[in-house]
C-alpha positions in Angstrom: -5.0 -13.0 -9.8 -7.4 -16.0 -8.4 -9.7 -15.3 -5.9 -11.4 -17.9 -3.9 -15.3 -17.3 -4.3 -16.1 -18.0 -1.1 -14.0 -15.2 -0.2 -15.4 -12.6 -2.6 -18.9 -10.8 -0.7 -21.5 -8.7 -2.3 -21.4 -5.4 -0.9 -25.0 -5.7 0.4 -24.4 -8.6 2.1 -21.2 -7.4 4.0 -23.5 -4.6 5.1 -25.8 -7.2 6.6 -23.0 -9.4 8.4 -20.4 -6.9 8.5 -20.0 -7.9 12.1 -19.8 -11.9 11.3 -17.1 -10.8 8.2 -14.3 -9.0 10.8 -14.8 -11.9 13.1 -14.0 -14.5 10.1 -11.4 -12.0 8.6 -9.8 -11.9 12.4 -9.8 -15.6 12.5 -8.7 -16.4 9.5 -6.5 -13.9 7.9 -7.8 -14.3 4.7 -9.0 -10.8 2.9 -12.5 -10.4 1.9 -12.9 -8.8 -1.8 -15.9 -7.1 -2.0 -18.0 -7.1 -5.0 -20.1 -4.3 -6.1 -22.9 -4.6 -9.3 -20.8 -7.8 -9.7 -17.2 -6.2 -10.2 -14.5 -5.9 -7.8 -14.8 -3.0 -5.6 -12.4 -3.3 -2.4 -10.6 -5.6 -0.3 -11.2 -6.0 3.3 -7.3 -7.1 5.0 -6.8 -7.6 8.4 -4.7 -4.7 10.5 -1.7 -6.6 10.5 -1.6 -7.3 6.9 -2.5 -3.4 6.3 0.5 -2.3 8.3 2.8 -5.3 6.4 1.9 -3.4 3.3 2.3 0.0 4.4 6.2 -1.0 6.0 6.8 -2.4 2.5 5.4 1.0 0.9 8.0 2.9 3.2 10.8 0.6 1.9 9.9 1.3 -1.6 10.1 4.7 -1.3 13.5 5.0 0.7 14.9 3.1 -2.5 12.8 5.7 -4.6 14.6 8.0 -2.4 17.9 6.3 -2.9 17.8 5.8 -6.7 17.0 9.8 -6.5 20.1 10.7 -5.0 22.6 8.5 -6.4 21.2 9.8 -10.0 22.0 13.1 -8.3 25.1 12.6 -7.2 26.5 11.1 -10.8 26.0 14.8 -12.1 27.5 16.3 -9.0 30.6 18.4 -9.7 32.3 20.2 -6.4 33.7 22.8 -8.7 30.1 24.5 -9.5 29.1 24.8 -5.6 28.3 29.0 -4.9 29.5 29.9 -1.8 27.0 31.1 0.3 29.0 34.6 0.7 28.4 35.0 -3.1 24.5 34.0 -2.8 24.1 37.0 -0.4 
């Protein structure tokens, strides 16, 4: 992945201008990767972008979900059910 240098912030400085950083993230929408002892540490995304990720994290998981149950349901057989008479 390419990553912009001006975008990329020593951690030390983003504790100086954490304050400036937000502002520029809000205005621009572009993340801020943080760098600490020169390697990538974390990336700073804006609210909106966070909850785009975390709808697309839900989808994933209802086709996780899916996947799960269709797998399931190719080894159901009816004719094995228990009745619940015979589990008590």
């Amino acid at each position: 992945m390419l990553v912009e240098t001006k975008q990329m912030v020593p951690i030390t400085k983003l504790q100086k201008q954490l304050t400036q950083t937000v502002r520029n993230l809000s205005d621009s929408g572009e993340a801020v990767y943080i760098l600490k002892n020169n390697n990538m540490e974390a990336v700073l995304i804006s609210y909106q972008e966070y909850e785009h990720l975390k709808e697309i994290e839900e989808i994933f998981e209802h086709f996780e979900i899916k996947n799960i149950v269709d797998t399931r349901m190719e080894k159901y057989n009816p004719k094995k059910n228990v009745s619940w008479d015979k589990i008590r």
